[in-house]
N, C-alpha and C positions, 0 to 999 in steps of 0.2 A: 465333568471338566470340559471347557469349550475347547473347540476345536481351531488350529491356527491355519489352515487350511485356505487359503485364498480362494478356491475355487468355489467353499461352499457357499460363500457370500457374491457368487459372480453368475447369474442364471447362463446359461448357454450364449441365447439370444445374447446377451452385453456382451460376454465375450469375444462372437464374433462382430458384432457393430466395432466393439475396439480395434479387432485386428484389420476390418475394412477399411474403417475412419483412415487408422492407420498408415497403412501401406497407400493408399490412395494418396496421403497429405503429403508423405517424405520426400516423391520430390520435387515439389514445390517448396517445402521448407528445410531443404539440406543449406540451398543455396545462402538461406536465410543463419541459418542457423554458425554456415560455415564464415555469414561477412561478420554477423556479429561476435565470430570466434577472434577473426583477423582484428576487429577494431578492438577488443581488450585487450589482444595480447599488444598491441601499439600503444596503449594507454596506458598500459598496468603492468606491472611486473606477477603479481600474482598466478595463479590457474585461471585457466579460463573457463572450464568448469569446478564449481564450488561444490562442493557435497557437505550433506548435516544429516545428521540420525534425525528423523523423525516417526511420530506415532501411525500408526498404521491402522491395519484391520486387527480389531482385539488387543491395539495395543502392542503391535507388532514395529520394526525399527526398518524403515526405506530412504534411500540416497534421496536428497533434495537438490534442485538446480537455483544456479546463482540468479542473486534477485537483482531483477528488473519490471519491476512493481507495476508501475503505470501501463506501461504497455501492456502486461503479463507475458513478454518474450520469455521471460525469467522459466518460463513454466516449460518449455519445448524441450528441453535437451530429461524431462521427463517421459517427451516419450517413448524411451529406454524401458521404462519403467512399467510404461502400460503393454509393450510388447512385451516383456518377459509376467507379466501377470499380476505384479505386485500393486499395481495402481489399475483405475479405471477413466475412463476417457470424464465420466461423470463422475462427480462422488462431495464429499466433503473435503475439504481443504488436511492434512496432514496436520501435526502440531508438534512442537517439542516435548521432550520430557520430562521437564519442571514443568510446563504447563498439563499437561496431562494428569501430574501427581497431586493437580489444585483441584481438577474436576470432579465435581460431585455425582455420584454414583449413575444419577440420571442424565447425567448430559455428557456420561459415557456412553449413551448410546447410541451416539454420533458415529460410534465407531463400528457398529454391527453392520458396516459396510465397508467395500473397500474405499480409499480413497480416491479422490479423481483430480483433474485438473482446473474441471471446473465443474460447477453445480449452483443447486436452488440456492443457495446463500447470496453466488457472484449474481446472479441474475435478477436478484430479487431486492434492488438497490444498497449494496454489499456496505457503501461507505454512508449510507445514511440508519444503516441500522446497528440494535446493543448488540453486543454479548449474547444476553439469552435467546436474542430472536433469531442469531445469530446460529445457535443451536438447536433450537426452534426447528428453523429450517431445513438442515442436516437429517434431525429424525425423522423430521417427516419426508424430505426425500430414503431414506432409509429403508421404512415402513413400508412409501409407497411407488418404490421404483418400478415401470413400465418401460416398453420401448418408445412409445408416445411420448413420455415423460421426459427422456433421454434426448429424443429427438428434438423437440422444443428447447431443451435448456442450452445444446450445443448451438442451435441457429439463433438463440438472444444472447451469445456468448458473445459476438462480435458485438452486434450494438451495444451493450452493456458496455464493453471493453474501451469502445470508443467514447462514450459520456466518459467514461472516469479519466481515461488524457485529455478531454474539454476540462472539468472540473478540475484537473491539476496544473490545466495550462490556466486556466484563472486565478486560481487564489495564490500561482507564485505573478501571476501578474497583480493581481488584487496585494500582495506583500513589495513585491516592486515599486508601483505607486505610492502605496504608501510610507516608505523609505523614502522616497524623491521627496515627498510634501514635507515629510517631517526635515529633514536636511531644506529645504528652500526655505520654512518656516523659523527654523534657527539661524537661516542665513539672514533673513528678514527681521529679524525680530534683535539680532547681533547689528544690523547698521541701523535700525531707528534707534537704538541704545546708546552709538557713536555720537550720532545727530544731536537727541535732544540733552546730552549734558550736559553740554557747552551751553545748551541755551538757557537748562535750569541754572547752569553757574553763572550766567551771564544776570540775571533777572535775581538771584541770590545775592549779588555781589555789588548788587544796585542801591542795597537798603542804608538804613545807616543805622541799623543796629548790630552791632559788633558782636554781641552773645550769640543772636541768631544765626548771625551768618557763622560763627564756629562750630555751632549745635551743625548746621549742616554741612558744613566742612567732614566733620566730623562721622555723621552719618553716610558721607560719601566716600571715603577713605578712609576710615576708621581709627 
């Protein structure tokens, strides 16, 4: 029977890199953490921290922070979660559990580690890749976690981080634009319509055939 034991899946070494990471980041990001408490609860009536059951190590159930995706701030008020052991600074992304019940036995194996905040998935062009590579990635951070390993994936965390609010400040701008043109081009396309019926009724109206000119009568107002 496997064992639910967080710790067997957390070498020493990780351990303590997490509780250094740690403790060193907090306070630098209390402050952070504390304005983006203030500006939800201004905005929102809701919590300002959100919690969800997700899958864990082996399939185990840990608290999730409210998402704020682009950024990944979303992910900080987790680290609750990697100081008390449940999660890892590094790891595979957590999942819910409808999604977990769809995984096929092999790409449970995502899980034979703890989760992290972030890992070889986020770093490894997260929004241009499937599913499987998706999990691909996962095992094989899993298989071949190191502190080399570890230490790399946290310092291309940022720049990673930072391409993906470039990439979503464009394509809602790349959506922006194109909402503008589609509206200018209905707008345009709505006053040369005004324009030229007058001039086809006019040029219509000229003939002296009395059939055709009802036929188009006709086809203009039905």
């Amino acid at each position: 029977m496997q064992t639910r034991n967080p710790s067997s899946a957390n070498p020493p070494w990780k351990r303590r890199l997490d509780l250094v990471l740690v403790v060193v980041a907090l306070p630098l990001l209390l402050p952070l953490m504390a304005l983006i408490v203030l500006i939800i609860r201004m905005v929102s009536t809701g919590p300002a921290i959100f919690k969800q059951e997700r899958i864990g190590y082996l399939g185990g159930l840990i608290p999730f922070g409210r998402l704020l995706r682009a950024s990944g701030l979303d992910e900080l008020p987790q680290l609750i979660n990697v100081l008390f052991g449940d999660m890892s600074l590094v790891g595979p992304r957590p999942c819910v559990s409808y999604e977990y019940e769809k995984y096929l036995p092999w790409q449970r194996e995502r899980f034979n580690t703890l989760p992290g905040l972030t890992g070889l998935w986020q770093v490894s062009g997260k929004n241009h890749t499937t599913f499987t590579e998706m999990i691909q990635l996962d095992i094989k951070y899993s298989q071949n976690k190191t502190l080399w390993l570890d230490l790399k994936i946290i310092f291309k965390t940022i720049p990673a981080l930072m391409i993906q609010m470039w990439e979503t400040w464009l394509k809602k701008n790349s959506r922006s634009r194109a909402a503008q043109l589609k509206t200018s081009n209905s707008a345009r396309s709505g006053n040369d319509g005004c324009l030229s019926q007058p001039a086809f009724m006019t040029v219509a109206s000229g003939g002296t055939d009395t059939e055709q000119r009802r036929k188009l009568k006709r086809n203009l107002y039905g």
